[in-house]
C-alpha positions as CSV (number, residue, x, y, z in Angstrom):
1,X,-21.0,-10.5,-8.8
2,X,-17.9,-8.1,-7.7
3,X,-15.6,-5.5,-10.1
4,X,-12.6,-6.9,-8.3
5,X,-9.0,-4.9,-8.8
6,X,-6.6,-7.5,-8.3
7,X,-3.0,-6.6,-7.7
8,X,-0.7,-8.8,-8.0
9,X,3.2,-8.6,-9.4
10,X,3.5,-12.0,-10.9
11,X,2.3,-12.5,-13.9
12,X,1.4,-15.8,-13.9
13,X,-0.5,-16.1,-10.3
14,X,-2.1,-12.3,-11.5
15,X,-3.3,-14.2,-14.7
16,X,-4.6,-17.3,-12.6
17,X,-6.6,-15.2,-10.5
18,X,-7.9,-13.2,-13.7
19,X,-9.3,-16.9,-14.5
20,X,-10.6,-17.9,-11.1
21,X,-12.7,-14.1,-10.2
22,X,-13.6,-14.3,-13.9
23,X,-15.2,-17.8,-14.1
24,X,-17.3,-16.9,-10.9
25,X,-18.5,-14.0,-13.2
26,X,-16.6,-11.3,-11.4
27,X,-15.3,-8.1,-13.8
28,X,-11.8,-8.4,-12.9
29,X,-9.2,-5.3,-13.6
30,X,-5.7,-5.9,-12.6
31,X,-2.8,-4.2,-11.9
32,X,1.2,-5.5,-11.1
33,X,1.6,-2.1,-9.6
34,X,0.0,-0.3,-6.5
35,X,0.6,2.9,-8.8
36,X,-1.3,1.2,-11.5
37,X,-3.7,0.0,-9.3
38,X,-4.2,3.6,-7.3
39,X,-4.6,4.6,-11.8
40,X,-7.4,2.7,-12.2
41,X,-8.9,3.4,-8.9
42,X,-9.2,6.8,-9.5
43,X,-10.4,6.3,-13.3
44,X,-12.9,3.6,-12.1
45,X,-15.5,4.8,-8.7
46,X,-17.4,1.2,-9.1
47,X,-14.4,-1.4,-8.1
48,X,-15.9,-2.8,-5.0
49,X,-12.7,-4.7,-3.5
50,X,-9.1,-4.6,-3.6
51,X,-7.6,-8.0,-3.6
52,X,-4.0,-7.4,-3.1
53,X,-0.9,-9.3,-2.3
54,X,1.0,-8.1,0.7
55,X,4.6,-8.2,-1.0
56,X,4.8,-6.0,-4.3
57,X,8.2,-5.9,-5.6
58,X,9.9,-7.7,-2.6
59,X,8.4,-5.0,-0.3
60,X,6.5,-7.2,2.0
61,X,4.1,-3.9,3.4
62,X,3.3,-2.6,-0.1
63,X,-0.1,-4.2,-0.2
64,X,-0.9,-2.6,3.5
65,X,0.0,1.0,2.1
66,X,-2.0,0.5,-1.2
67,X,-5.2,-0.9,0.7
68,X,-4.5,2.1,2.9
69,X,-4.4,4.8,0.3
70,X,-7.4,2.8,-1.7
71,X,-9.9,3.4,1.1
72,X,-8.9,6.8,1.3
73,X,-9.9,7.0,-3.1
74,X,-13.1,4.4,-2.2
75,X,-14.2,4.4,1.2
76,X,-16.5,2.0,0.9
77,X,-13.8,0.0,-0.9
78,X,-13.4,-3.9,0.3
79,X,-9.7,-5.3,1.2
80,X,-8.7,-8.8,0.7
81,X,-5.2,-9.5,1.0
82,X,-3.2,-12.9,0.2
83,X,0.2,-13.7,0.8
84,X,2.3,-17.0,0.8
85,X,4.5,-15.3,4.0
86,X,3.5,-15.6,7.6
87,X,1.4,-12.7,8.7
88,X,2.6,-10.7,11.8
89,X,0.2,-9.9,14.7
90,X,2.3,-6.2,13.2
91,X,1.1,-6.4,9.8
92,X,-2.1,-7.2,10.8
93,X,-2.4,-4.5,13.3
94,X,-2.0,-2.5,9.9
95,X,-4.8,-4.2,8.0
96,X,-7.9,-2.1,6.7
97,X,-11.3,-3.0,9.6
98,X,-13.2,-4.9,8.2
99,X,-10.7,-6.8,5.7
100,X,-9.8,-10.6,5.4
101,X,-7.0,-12.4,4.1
102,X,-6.3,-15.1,2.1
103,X,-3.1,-17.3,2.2
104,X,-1.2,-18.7,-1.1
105,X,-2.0,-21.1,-3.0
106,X,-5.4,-20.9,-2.9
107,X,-8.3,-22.8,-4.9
108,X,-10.6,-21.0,-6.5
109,X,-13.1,-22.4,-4.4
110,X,-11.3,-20.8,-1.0
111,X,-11.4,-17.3,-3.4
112,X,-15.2,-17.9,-3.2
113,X,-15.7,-19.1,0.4
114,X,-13.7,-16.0,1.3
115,X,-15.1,-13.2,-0.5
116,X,-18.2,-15.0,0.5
117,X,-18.1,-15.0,4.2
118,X,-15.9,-11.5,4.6
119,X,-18.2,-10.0,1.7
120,X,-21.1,-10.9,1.4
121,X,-20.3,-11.4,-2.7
122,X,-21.0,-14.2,-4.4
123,X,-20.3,-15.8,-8.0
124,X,-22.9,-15.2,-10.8
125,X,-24.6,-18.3,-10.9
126,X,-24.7,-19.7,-14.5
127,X,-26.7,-21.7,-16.1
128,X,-25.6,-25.1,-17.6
129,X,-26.1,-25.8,-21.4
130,X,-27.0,-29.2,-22.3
């Protein structure tokens, strides 16, 4: 189990990954923002990785500058970024060491393999009621 910030401007996919981290037993806070997010970074030390989109408000590189800027708040903090855009041999050039990238749409089991194999995290296992 993972406190996961989650960044991500559309409501809709933000609210879909709430309920994918969430049923793995993740504590999920999210932001639509990387000045929201970079809010509750610095109001909560324990987050343990930023899953960000790469394009925030039609500005493909706003993910890259908030992962940046996190890691300087957290510097143990883990990156994942998504996109649904072709990644550049540029952008990822940019990319935090150490982070990994996950491309839209995704399942929530991809969400799981990947924070998984980059991570090392896994879901909270539950048990099953009869």
């Amino acid at each position: 189990m993972a406190i996961v910030l989650l960044v991500e401007d559309e409501d809709q996919v933000r609210l879909l990954a709430e309920s994918y981290l969430e049923e793995q037993g993740h504590q999920v806070l999210s932001a639509g923002t990387p000045a929201g997010a970079l809010a509750i970074l610095h109001s909560s030390p324990g987050v343990d990785v930023l899953f960000t989109d790469l394009d925030l408000k039609g500005d493909i590189h706003a993910g890259i500058s908030l992962a940046d800027e996190a890691v300087r708040v957290l510097p143990k903090l883990k990156v994942l970024y998504t996109t649904g855009r072709a990644i550049t041999d540029g952008m990822k050039a940019r990319f935090v060491p150490g982070s990994g990238v996950l491309a839209k749409p995704y399942t929530v089991g991809q969400l799981r393999k990947c924070l998984s194999l980059h991570f090392d995290i896994k879901p909270l296992l539950r048990s099953k009621r009869s």
